[in-house]
C-alpha positions in Angstrom: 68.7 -126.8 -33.2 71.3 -125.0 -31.3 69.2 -123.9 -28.8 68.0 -127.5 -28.4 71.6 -129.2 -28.5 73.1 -126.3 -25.7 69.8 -127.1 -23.6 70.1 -130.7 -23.5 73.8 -130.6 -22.3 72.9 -128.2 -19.5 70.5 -130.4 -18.5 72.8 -133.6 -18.6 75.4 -131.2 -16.4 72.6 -130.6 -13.9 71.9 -134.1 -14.0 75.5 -135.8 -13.6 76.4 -132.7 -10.8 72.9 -134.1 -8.9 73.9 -137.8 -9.3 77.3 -136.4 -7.8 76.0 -135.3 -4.8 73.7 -137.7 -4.2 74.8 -139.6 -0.6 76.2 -142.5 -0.7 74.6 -144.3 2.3 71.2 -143.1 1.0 70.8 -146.8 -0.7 71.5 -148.5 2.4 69.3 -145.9 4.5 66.8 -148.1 6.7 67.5 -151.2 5.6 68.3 -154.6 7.8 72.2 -155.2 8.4 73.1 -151.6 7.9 73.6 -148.3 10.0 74.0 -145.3 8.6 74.9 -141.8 9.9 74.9 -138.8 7.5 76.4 -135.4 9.0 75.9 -132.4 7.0 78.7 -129.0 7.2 76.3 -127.3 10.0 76.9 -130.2 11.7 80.3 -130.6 11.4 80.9 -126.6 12.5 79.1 -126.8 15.9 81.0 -130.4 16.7 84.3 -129.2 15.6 83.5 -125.5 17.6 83.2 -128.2 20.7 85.7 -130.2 20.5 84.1 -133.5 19.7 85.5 -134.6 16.6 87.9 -137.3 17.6 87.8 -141.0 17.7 90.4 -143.6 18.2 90.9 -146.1 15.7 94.0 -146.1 12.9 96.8 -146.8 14.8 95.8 -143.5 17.4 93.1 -140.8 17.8 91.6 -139.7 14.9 90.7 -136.2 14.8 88.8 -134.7 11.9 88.3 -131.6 13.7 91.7 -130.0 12.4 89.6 -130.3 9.1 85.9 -129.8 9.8 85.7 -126.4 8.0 86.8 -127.8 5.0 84.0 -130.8 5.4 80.9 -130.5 3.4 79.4 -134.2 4.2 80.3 -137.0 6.2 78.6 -140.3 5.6 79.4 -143.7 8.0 77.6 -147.0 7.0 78.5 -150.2 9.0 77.5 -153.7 7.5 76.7 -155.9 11.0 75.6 -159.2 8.9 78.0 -161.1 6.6 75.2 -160.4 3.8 75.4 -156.7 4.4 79.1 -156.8 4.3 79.0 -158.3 0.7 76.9 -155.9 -0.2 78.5 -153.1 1.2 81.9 -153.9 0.2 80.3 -155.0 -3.7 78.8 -151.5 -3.8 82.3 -149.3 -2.7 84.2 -151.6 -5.3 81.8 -150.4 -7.8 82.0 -146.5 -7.1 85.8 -146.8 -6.9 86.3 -148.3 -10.0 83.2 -146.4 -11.8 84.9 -143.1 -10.6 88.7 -143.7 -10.5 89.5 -143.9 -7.4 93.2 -143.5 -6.6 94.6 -146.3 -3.6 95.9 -144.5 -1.5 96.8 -146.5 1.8 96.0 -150.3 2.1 96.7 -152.1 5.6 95.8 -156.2 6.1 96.8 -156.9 9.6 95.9 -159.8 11.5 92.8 -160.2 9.7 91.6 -156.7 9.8 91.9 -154.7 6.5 91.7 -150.7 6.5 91.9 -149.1 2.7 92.1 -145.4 1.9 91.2 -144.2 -2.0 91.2 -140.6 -2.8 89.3 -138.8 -5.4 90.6 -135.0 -5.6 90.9 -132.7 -8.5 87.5 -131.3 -8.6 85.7 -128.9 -6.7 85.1 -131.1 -4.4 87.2 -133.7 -3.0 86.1 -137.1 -1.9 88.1 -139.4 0.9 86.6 -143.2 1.3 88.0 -145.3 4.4 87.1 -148.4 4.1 87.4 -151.0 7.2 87.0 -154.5 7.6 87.2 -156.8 10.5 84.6 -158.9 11.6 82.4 -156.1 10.3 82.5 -153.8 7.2 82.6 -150.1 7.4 82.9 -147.0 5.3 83.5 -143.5 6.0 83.4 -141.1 3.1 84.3 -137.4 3.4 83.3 -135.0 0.9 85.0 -131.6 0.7 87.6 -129.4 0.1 90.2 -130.9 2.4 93.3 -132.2 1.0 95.4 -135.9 1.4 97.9 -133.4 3.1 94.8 -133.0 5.6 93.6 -136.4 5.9 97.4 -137.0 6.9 98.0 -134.7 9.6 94.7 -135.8 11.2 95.7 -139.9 10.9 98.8 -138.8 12.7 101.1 -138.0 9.5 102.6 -135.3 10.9 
C-alpha cells in the first residue's frame, strides 16, 4: 500500500511540474485574432551573443539582453480583435489569480494600461507584462532572473 501511495504522489509531482511548464501561448497557438511567438534559451543565447535583444516600449528601450542567460522561455501573444482581447486578457486573469501572482507595477495612462505580476520563489521564476491599448498583449518570461533584473533592464537603475 506504501509502495502504491509513494508511486501515485510521484506521479502527481511529474504531473503538476509538466502542467508547469507547459507554454502559455500554446492555447492560443494558430488560432484567428492571435500571434504568438515562443523563444526557447538557445534562442535567447545566440540573440543576446548579437546584440539584438532590445526594443523600445516602457517609457525607453527595453533590453532583456542584460538578462538573457538567466531566460529559459519567452513567450509573446498579441490579441489583434476585440474578441481575442477578451479572451486573452480573461485567460492571464485566470493564471494570476490560480497561481498567486504578486502586482507588481500597474500603469493606466491615457487609455493605455501596462501591468507587471511576479511569481518568484521557486526554481523557476515567472515575469508576466501585460499591455493594453487598442490591442492586448502579454509577454511572459520564465527563469531564473530576479525583479532586481527585470528593473535594471526597464531602466530601474
Amino acid at each position: 500500500m506504501k509502495k502504491t501511495i509513494s508511486i501515485l504522489i510521484l506521479m502527481l509531482m511529474v504531473s503538476m511540474a509538466a502542467n508547469a511548464q507547459e507554454p502559455f501561448a500554446k492555447q492560443f497557438k494558430g488560432r484567428e485574432g492571435f500571434a504568438c511567438v515562443t523563444i526557447g534559451k538557445a534562442a535567447m543565447k545566440m540573440m543576446s551573443s548579437r546584440g539584438k535583444l532590445g526594443r523600445e516600449g516602457f517609457g525607453g528601450k527595453l533590453n532583456i539582453g542584460n538578462f538573457a542567460d538567466k531566460i529559459d522561455r519567452l513567450e509573446i501573444v498579441a490579441a489583434s480583435t476585440p474578441e481575442a482581447s477578451y479572451e486573452l486578457l480573461a485567460a492571464c486573469h485566470k493564471w494570476i489569480e490560480s497561481d498567486d501572482f504578486e502586482s507588481v507595477i500597474d500603469v493606466d495612462e491615457q487609455g493605455q494600461q501596462a501591468s507587471i505580476y511576479a511569481k518568484t520563489g521557486g526554481d523557476q521564476n515567472i515575469f508576466l507584462l501585460l499591455a493594453q491599448d487598442k490591442e492586448t498583449s502579454v509577454i511572459i518570461i520564465y527563469g531564473t532572473m530576479t525583479l532586481e533584473d527585470l528593473q535594471d533592464t526597464i531602466g530601474g537603475k
